[in-house]
C-alpha positions as CSV (number, residue, x, y, z in Angstrom):
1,X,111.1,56.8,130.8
2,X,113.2,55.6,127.6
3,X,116.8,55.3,128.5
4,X,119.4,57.1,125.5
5,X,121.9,54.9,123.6
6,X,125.0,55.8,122.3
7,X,125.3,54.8,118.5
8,X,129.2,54.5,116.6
9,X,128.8,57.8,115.3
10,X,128.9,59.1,119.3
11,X,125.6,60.4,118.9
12,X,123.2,59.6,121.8
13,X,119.6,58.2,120.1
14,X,116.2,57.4,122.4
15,X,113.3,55.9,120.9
16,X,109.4,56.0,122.0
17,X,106.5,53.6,120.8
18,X,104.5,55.4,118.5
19,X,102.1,53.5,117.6
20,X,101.5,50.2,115.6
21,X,100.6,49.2,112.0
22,X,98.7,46.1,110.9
23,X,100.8,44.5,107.7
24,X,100.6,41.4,106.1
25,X,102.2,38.2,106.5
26,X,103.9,35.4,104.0
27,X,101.0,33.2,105.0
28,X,98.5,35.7,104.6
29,X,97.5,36.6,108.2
30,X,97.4,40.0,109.9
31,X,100.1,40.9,112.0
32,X,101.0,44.0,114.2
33,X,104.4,45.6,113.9
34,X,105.4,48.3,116.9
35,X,106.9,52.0,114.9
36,X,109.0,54.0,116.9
37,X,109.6,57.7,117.1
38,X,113.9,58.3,117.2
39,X,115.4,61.5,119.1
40,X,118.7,62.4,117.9
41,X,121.3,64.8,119.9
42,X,125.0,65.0,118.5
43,X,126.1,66.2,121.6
44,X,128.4,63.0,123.1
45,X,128.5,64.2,126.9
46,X,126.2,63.2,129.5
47,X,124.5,66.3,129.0
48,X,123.7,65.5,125.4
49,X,121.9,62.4,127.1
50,X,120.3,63.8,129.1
51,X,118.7,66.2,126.5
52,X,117.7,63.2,124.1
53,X,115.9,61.6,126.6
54,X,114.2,65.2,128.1
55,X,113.0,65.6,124.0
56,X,111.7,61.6,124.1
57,X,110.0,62.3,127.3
58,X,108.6,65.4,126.2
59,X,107.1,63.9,123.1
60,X,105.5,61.2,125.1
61,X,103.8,63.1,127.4
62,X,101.6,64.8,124.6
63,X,101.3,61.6,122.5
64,X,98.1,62.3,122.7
65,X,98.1,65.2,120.7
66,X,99.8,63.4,117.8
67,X,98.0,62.0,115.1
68,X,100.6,59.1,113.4
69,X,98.7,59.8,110.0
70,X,99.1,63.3,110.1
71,X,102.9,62.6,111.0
72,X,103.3,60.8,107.9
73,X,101.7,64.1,105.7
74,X,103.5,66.8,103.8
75,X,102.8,70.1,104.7
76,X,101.1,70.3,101.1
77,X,99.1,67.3,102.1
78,X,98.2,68.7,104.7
79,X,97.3,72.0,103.7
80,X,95.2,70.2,100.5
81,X,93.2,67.7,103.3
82,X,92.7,71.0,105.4
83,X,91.0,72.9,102.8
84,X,89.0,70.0,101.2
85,X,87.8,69.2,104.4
86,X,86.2,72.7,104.9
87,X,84.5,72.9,101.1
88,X,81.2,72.5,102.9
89,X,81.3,74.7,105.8
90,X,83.6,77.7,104.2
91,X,82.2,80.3,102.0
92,X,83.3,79.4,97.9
93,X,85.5,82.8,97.7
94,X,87.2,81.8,101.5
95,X,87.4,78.3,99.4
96,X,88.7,80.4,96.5
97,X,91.3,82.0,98.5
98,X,93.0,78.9,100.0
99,X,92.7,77.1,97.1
100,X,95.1,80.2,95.4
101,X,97.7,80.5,98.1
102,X,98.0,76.2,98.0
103,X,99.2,76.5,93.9
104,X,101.2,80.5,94.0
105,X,102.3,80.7,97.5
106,X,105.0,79.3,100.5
107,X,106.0,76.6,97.5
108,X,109.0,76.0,100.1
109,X,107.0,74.1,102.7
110,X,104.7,72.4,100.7
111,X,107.7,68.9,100.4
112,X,108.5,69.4,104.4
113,X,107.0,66.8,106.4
114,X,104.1,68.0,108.8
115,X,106.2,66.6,112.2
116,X,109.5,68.4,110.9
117,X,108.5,71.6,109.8
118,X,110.8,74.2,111.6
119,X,109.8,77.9,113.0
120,X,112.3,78.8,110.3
121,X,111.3,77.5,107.7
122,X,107.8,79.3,108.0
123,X,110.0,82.6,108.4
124,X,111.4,82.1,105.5
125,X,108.4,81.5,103.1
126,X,106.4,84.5,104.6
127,X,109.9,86.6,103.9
128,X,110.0,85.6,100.1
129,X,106.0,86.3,99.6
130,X,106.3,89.2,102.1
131,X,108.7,90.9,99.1
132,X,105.9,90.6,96.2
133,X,102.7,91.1,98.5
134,X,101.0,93.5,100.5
135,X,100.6,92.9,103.9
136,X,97.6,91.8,104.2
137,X,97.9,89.2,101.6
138,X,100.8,87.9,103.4
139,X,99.0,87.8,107.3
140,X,96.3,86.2,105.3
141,X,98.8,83.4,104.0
142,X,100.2,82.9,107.4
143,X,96.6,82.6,109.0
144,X,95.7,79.6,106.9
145,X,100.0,77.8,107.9
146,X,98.5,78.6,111.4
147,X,95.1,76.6,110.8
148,X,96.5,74.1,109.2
149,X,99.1,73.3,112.2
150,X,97.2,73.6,114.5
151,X,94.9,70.6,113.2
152,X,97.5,68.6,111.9
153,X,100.5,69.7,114.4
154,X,98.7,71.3,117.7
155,X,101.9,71.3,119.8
156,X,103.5,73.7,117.5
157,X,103.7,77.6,118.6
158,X,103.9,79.9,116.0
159,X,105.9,83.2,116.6
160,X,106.2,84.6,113.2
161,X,107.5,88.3,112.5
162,X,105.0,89.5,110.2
163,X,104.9,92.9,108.1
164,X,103.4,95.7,110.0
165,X,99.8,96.8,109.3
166,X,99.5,99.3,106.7
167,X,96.8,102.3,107.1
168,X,94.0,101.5,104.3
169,X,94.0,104.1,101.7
170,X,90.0,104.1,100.9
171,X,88.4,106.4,98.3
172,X,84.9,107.8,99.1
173,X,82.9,109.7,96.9
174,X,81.7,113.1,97.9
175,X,78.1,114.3,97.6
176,X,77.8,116.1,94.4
177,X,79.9,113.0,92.8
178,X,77.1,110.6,93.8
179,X,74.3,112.5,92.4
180,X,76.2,112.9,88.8
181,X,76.4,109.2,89.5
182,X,72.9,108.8,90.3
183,X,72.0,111.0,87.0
184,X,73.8,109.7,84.6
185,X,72.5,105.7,86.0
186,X,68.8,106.9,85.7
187,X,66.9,104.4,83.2
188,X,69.7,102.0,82.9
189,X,70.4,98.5,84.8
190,X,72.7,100.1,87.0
191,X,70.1,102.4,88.5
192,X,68.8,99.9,91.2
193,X,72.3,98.4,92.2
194,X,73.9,102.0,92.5
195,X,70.5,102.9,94.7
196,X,71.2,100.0,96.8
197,X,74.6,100.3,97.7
198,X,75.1,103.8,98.4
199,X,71.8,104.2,100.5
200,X,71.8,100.7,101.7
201,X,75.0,99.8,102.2
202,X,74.2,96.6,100.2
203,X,77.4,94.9,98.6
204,X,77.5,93.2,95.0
205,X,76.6,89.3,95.9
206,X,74.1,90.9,97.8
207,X,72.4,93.3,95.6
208,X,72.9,91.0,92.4
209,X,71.3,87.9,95.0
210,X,68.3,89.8,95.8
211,X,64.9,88.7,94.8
212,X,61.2,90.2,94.8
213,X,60.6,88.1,97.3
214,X,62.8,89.7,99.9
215,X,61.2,93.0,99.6
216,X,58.4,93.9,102.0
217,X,57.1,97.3,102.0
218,X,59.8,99.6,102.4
219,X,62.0,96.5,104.4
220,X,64.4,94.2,102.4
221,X,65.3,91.6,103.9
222,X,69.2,90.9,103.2
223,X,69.3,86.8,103.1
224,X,71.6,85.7,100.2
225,X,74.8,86.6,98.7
226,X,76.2,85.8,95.0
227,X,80.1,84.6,95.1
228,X,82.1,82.7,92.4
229,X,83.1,79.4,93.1
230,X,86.3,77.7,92.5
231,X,85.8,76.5,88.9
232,X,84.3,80.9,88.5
233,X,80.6,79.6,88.7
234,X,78.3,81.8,90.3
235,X,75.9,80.2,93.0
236,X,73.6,81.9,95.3
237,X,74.3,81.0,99.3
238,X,73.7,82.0,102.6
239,X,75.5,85.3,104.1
240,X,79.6,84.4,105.1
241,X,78.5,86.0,108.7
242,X,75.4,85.8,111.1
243,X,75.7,89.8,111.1
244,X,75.0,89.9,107.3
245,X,71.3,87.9,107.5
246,X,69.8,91.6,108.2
247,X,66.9,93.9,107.4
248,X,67.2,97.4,106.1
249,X,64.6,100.0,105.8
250,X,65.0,101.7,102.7
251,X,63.7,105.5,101.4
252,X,60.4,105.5,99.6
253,X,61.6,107.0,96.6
254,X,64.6,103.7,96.2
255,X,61.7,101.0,97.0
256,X,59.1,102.8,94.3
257,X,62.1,102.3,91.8
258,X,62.7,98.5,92.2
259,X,61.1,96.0,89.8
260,X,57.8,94.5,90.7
261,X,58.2,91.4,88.4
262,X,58.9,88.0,90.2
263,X,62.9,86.6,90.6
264,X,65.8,88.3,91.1
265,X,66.0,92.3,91.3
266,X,68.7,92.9,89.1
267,X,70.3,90.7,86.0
268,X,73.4,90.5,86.4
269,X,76.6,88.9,88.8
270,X,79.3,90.6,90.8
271,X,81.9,90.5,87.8
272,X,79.6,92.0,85.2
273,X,78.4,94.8,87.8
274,X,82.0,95.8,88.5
275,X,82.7,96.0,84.7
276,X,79.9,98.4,83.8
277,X,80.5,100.5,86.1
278,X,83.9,100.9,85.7
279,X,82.7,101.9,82.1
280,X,80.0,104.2,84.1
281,X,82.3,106.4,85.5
282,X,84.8,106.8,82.8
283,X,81.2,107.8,80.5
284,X,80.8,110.6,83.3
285,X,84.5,111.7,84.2
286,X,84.5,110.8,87.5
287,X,87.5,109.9,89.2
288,X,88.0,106.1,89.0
289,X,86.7,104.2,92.5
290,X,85.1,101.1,93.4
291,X,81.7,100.2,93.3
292,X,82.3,98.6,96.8
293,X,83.3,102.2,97.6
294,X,79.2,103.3,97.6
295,X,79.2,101.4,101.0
296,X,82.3,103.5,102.5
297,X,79.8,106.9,101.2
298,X,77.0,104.6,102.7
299,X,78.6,104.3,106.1
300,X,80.5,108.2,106.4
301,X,76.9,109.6,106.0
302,X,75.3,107.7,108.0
303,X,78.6,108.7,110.9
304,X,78.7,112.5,109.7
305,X,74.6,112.1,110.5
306,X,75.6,110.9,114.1
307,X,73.9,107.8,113.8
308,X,75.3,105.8,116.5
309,X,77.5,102.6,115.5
310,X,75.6,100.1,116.5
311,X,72.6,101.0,114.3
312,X,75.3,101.5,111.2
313,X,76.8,98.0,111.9
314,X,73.1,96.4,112.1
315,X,72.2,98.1,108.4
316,X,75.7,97.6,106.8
317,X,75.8,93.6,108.2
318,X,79.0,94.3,110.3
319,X,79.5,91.8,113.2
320,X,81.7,94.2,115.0
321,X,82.9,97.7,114.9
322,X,86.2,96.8,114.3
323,X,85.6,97.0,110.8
324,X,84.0,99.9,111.0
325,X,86.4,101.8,112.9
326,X,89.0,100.8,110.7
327,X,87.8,101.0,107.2
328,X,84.4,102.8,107.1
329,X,84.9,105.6,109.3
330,X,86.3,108.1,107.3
331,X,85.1,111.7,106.8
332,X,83.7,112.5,103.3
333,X,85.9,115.4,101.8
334,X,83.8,117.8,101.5
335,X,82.3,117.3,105.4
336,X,86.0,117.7,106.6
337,X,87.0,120.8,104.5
338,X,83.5,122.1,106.2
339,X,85.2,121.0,109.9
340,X,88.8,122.8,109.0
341,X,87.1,125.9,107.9
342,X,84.7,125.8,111.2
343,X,88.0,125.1,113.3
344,X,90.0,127.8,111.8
345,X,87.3,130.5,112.2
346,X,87.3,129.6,116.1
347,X,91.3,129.8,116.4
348,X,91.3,133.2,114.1
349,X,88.8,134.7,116.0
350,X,90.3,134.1,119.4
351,X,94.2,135.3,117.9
352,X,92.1,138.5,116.8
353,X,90.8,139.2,120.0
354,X,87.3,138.1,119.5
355,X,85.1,136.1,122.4
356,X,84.8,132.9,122.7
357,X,80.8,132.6,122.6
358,X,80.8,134.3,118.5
359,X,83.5,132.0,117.7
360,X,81.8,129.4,116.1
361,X,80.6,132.3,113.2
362,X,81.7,134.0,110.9
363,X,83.9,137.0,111.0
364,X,82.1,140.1,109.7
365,X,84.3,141.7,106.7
């Protein structure tokens, strides 16, 4: 084990062989120099010592684990090298994302060396973002520090305090709003994507990636996705997850509507679908909500039906009910008001004296 030495200053230093660098000579040959990693402690005692040569000894013993070139990296260089190594194997909007939070987020760490980035100074860049962002946004930012660590500085344990979780706030259309919908789409380009998402659930890049060649009888076969690349290009890949490479039987009357010419289904990408129907709904005074919210009406129908999860998860291209349990689960307005009137019947009738097997109807007046 490397043995501490006491510098001038009273300071106790220990140093471990890195590693070694090829450089080259007056003369023009190759030679080989030996780099050494330093440990500092200012405390002068014995014990101070003792713990320089404990933090030397530690470092040695998972020298393995360190990588001398990622040592020598920012933080920005090596979230930049992180992310460009993944351009191939990451979805373009994943892509997208990091590419967003490396020139507007955690600005602080992006000058700190990999090997002397501190616990603290992670907790204070997630504090200033966590002021300005949701939540989400800001576990999302930490998520990709926590990747790139752990390839570039494995030894490192994160134990960040993150903001809390906040319930999602979802808007699902009822019913009667999704056949004003459906009427007032009838005959125009929006027709087929609307038809697709809320009896589907099909999303944008996948309704807008579609093709006549996907579509077998009454099966479609869900096999590409449409998603915006870095420099906003739209390209047609594979699903992001195994779970969304799916079929889904649709209703006669949805199939007899689509297109029977060659190529793609519908015209148009994810941004321009989004814009006209934003301009849909305001043209029929319906409340203002998402086409991405079709899928949450897709999926509560489908539960309010008692369709087991499984099956929903299999047509929606879920790889696990997690998502469904904590997004698409919700209970359509109208089918919960019809559950609160049911439930207050039964309590009224069993406070008026009533018996417990007519409960569930109606009181006479």
């Amino acid at each position: 084990m490397a043995t501490a030495k006491k510098l001038p200053s009273g300071s106790w230093r220990c140093q471990v062989l890195s590693h070694t660098e090829e450089y080259t000579k007056p003369d023009g040959t190759i030679g080989k120099r030996k780099i050494r990693k330093s440990f500092t402690c200012d405390d002068p005692t014995k014990r101070g010592k003792r713990i320089c040569e404990q933090m030397a000894a530690e470092w040695a013993a998972s020298k393995e684990q360190h990588s001398p070139v990622a040592e020598s990296l920012t933080f920005g260089e090596a979230l930049d090298d992180y992310i460009s190594s993944r351009e191939n194997i990451l979805s373009p909007c994943t892509i997208r994302d990091y590419r967003g939070t490396q020139r507007n987020y955690i600005q602080s760490l992006m000058g700190i060396k990999i090997d002397a980035i501190t616990q603290e100074d992670i907790q204070k860049a997630i504090n200033l973002e966590a002021v300005k962002l949701s939540s989400k946004t800001v576990r999302n930012i930490h998520g990709l520090v926590s990747a790139v660590l752990r390839v570039y500085r494995p030894s490192m344990a994160l134990n960040t305090a993150l903001p809390k979780k906040k319930r999602i706030q979802l808007y699902i259309p009822s019913d009667e709003e999704v056949k004003i919908l459906m009427n007032t789409v009838e005959g125009t380009e929006l027709e087929i994507p609307v038809l697709l998402a809320a009896f589907g659930p099909m999303r944008r890049g996948e309704i807008c990636a579609l093709e006549q060649s996907d579509i077998n009888g009454n099966i479609v076969h869900v096999s590409k996705n449409m998603v915006r690349t870095i420099d906003n290009q739209w390209i047609i890949k594979a699903p992001k997850s195994f779970a969304g490479d799916r079929y889904i039987d649709f209703p006669d009357d949805v199939i007899e509507r689509l297109p029977k010419r060659p190529g793609r289904i519908v015209d148009l990408n994810p941004g321009q679908l989004t814009d006209k129907f934003e301009k849909c709904l305001r043209k029929c005074n319906l409340p203002h909500f998402r086409f991405h919210d079709l899928r949450h009406y897709s999926a509560s129908i489908l539960h309010a039906l008692g369709i087991p999860d499984v099956y929903i998860m299999q047509r929606g291209g879920w790889g696990n009910d997690g998502t469904l349990k904590a997004v698409y689960r919700h209970a359509l307005s109208d089918k919960a008001q019809e559950m609160n009137k049911l439930a207050n019947e039964h309590f009224e009738d069993l406070l008026s004296g009533g018996s417990h097997e007519g409960s569930h109807k109606k009181k006479k007046p």
